[in-house]
C-alpha positions, 0 to 999 in steps of 0.5 A: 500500500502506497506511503500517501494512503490516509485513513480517518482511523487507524485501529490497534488491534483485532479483538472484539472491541478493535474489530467493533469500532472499525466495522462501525466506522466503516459503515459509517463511510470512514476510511478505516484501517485495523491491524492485529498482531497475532490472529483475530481473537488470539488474546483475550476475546477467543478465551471468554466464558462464551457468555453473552450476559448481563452480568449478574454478580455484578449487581453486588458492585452496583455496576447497574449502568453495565448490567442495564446495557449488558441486559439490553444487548443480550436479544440485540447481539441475537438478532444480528448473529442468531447462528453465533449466539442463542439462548441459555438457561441458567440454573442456580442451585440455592441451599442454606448457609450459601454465601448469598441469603435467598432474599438476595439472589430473588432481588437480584433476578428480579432487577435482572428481568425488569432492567433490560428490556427483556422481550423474547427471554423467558424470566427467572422461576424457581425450580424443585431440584427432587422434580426438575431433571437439573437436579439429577447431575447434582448431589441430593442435597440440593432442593431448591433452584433458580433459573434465569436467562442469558445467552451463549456465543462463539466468541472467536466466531463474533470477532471474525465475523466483524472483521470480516463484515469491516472489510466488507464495507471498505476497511483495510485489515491487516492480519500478523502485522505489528504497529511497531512505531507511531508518531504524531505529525502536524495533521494526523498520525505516522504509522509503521507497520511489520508482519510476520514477513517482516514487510514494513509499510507506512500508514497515515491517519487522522486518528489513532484508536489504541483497542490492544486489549491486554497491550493497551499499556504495552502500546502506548509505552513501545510504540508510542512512546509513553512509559508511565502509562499504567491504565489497565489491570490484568486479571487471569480468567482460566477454563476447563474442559471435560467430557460432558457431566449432564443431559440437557441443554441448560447451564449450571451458575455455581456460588463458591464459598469464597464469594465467587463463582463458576459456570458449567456449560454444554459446550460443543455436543460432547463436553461441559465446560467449566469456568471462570478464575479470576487472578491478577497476572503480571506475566506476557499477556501471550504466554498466559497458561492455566495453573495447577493451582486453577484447575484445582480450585475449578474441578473443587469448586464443581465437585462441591455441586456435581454429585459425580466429582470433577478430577483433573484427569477429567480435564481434555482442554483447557484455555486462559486468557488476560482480561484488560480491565481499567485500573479502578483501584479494586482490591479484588481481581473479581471486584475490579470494574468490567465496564468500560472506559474510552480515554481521548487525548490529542486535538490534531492527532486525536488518540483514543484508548478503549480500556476495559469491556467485555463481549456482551457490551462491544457494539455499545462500546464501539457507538460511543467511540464513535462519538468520540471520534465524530467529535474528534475528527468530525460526524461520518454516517449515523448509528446503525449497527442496531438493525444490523446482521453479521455475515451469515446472521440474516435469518430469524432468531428462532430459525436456527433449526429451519436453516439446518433443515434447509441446508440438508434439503440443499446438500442430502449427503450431509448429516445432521451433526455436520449441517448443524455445525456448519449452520452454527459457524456459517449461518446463511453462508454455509450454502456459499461455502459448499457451493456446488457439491453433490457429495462428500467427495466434492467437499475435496480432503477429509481432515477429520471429524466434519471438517473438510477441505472446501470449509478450510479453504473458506477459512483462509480464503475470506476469514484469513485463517493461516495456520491449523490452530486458526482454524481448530481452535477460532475459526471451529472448534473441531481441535476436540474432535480431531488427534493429533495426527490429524492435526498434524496433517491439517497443519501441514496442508495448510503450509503448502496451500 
C-alpha cells in the first residue's frame, strides 16, 4: 500500500472491541484501517466464558449502568448473529448457609428481568431440584433452584465475523502485522507497520484508536512512546474442559464459598465446560497458561455441586486468557470494574484508548467511540449497527433449526451433526461455502471429524485463517474432535496451500 494512503482511523488491534469500532466506522463511510498482531481473537476475546450476559454478580458492585446495557444487548447481539449466539438457561442451585441469603439472589433476578428490556427471554422461576431433571447431575442435597436467562456465543466466531463484515464495507485489515512505531505529525498520525514477513509499510491517519486489549499499556509505552502509562489491570480468567457431566441443554451458575463463582456449560455436543478464575497476572499477556493451582480450585469448586466429582484427569482442554480491565483501584481481581472506559487525548492527532469491556457490551462500546471520534475528527454516517446482521446472521432468531433443515434439503449427503455445525459457524453462508457439491467427495480432503477441505479453504480464503490452530481452535472448534495426527496433517496442508 502506497506511503500517501490516509485513513480517518487507524485501529490497534483485532479483538472484539478493535474489530467493533472499525466495522462501525466503516459503515459509517470512514476510511478505516485495523491491524492485529497475532490472529483475530488470539488474546483475550477467543478465551471468554462464551457468555453473552448481563452480568449478574455484578449487581453486588452496583455496576447497574453495565448490567442495564449488558441486559439490553443480550436479544440485540441475537438478532444480528442468531447462528453465533442463542439462548441459555441458567440454573442456580440455592441451599442454606450459601454465601448469598435467598432474599438476595430473588432481588437480584428480579432487577435482572425488569432492567433490560427483556422481550423474547423467558424470566427467572424457581425450580424443585427432587422434580426438575437439573437436579439429577447434582448431589441430593440440593432442593431448591433458580433459573434465569442469558445467552451463549462463539466468541472467536463474533470477532471474525466483524472483521470480516469491516472489510466488507471498505476497511483495510491487516492480519500478523505489528504497529511497531507511531508518531504524531502536524495533521494526523505516522504509522509503521511489520508482519510476520517482516514487510514494513507506512500508514497515515487522522486518528489513532489504541483497542490492544491486554497491550493497551504495552502500546502506548513501545510504540508510542509513553512509559508511565499504567491504565489497565490484568486479571487471569482460566477454563476447563471435560467430557460432558449432564443431559440437557441448560447451564449450571455455581456460588463458591469464597464469594465467587463458576459456570458449567454444554459446550460443543460432547463436553461441559467449566469456568471462570479470576487472578491478577503480571506475566506476557501471550504466554498466559492455566495453573495447577486453577484447575484445582475449578474441578473443587464443581465437585462441591456435581454429585459425580470433577478430577483433573477429567480435564481434555483447557484455555486462559488476560482480561484488560481499567485500573479502578479494586482490591479484588473479581471486584475490579468490567465496564468500560474510552480515554481521548490529542486535538490534531486525536488518540483514543478503549480500556476495559467485555463481549456482551462491544457494539455499545464501539457507538460511543464513535462519538468520540465524530467529535474528534468530525460526524461520518449515523448509528446503525442496531438493525444490523453479521455475515451469515440474516435469518430469524428462532430459525436456527429451519436453516439446518434447509441446508440438508440443499446438500442430502450431509448429516445432521455436520449441517448443524456448519449452520452454527456459517449461518446463511454455509450454502456459499459448499457451493456446488453433490457429495462428500466434492467437499475435496477429509481432515477429520466434519471438517473438510472446501470449509478450510473458506477459512483462509475470506476469514484469513493461516495456520491449523486458526482454524481448530477460532475459526471451529473441531481441535476436540480431531488427534493429533490429524492435526498434524491439517497443519501441514495448510503450509503448502
Amino acid at each position: 500500500m502506497p506511503d500517501e494512503t490516509i485513513y480517518d482511523i487507524f485501529v490497534i488491534g483485532g479483538g472484539i472491541n478493535g474489530c467493533g469500532i472499525a466495522r462501525d466506522a466503516a459503515g459509517r463511510g470512514y476510511r478505516v484501517a485495523l491491524a492485529e498482531m497475532q490472529d483475530f481473537a488470539a488474546g483475550t476475546s477467543s478465551a471468554a466464558t462464551k457468555l453473552i450476559h448481563g452480568g449478574l454478580r455484578y449487581l453486588e458492585y452496583y455496576e447497574f449502568r453495565l448490567v442495564r446495557e449488558a441486559l439490553m444487548e443480550r436479544e440485540q447481539l441475537w438478532a444480528m448473529a442468531p447462528h453465533i449466539i442463542w439462548p441459555l438457561r441458567f440454573v442456580l442451585p440455592y441451599h442454606k448457609g450459601g454465601p448469598r441469603p435467598d432474599w438476595l439472589v430473588r432481588i437480584g433476578l428480579f432487577l435482572y428481568d425488569h432492567l433490560g428490556g427483556r422481550k423474547l427471554l423467558p424470566p427467572a422461576k424457581t425450580l424443585d431440584l427432587r422434580r426438575d431433571a437439573a437436579g439429577h447431575a447434582l448431589k441430593a442435597d440440593f432442593t431448591k433452584a433458580f433459573e434465569y436467562s442469558d445467552g451463549w456465543v462463539d466468541d472467536a466466531r463474533l470477532v471474525v465475523l466483524n472483521a470480516r463484515d469491516a472489510a466488507l464495507r471498505g476497511a483495510d485489515i491487516f492480519n500478523r502485522t505489528k504497529v511497531v512505531a507511531a508518531q504524531r505529525e502536524a495533521d494526523g498520525w505516522r504509522i509503521e507497520t511489520e508482519n510476520t514477513q517482516g514487510e514494513r509499510q507506512t500508514h497515515r491517519a487522522r486518528l489513532l484508536v489504541n483497542a490492544a486489549g491486554p497491550w493497551v499499556d504495552h502500546v502506548l509505552q513501545e510504540a508510542l512512546g509513553n512509559p508511565e502509562a499504567r491504565h489497565v489491570r490484568l486479571v487471569q480468567g482460566s477454563h476447563i474442559v471435560i467430557r460432558r457431566k449432564f443431559e440437557g441443554p441448560r447451564a449450571y451458575f455455581f456460588q463458591n464459598p469464597d464469594g465467587r463463582i463458576i459456570f458449567a456449560i454444554p459446550y460443543e455436543g460432547d463436553f461441559t465446560l467449566i469456568g471462570t478464575t479470576d487472578r491478577d497476572y503480571e506475566g506476557d499477556p501471550a504466554k498466559v497458561e492455566i495453573t495447577k493451582t486453577e484447575i484445582d480450585y475449578l474441578c473443587d469448586a464443581a465437585s462441591a455441586y456435581f454429585a459425580e466429582p470433577v478430577t483433573a484427569d477429567d480435564v481434555v482442554w483447557t484455555f486462559s486468557g488476560v482480561r484488560p480491565l481499567f485500573n479502578d483501584g479494586a482490591t479484588k481481581a473479581q471486584e475490579a470494574t468490567r465496564d468500560y472506559v474510552l480515554m481521548l487525548e490529542g486535538d490534531s492527532a486525536p488518540l483514543l484508548n478503549v480500556l476495559g469491556g467485555k463481549l456482551t457490551t462491544y457494539r455499545r462500546l464501539a457507538e460511543h467511540a464513535l462519538e468520540r471520534i465524530g467529535d474528534a475528527i468530525g460526524e461520518k454516517g449515523a448509528p446503525w449497527t442496531a438493525s444490523s446482521h453479521l455475515p451469515g446472521g440474516d435469518f430469524s432468531v428462532f430459525g436456527q433449526h429451519v436453516e439446518v433443515q434447509a441446508l440438508q434439503s440443499r446438500y442430502a449427503f450431509l448429516t445432521e451433526t455436520h449441517a448443524a455445525r456448519l449452520v452454527r459457524c456459517y449461518g446463511t453462508e454455509a450454502a456459499k461455502l459448499l457451493g456446488d457439491a453433490i457429495s462428500l467427495a466434492d467437499l475435496g480432503r477429509h481432515f477429520g471429524a466434519t471438517l473438510y477441505e472446501v470449509e478450510v479453504r473458506w477459512l483462509m480464503n475470506e476469514e484469513w485463517a493461516n495456520t491449523a490452530e486458526d482454524v481448530l481452535w477460532r475459526r471451529t472448534k473441531q481441535g476436540l474432535f480431531l488427534s493429533p495426527p490429524e492435526a498434524e496433517s491439517l497443519g501441514d496442508y495448510m503450509k503448502g496451500a
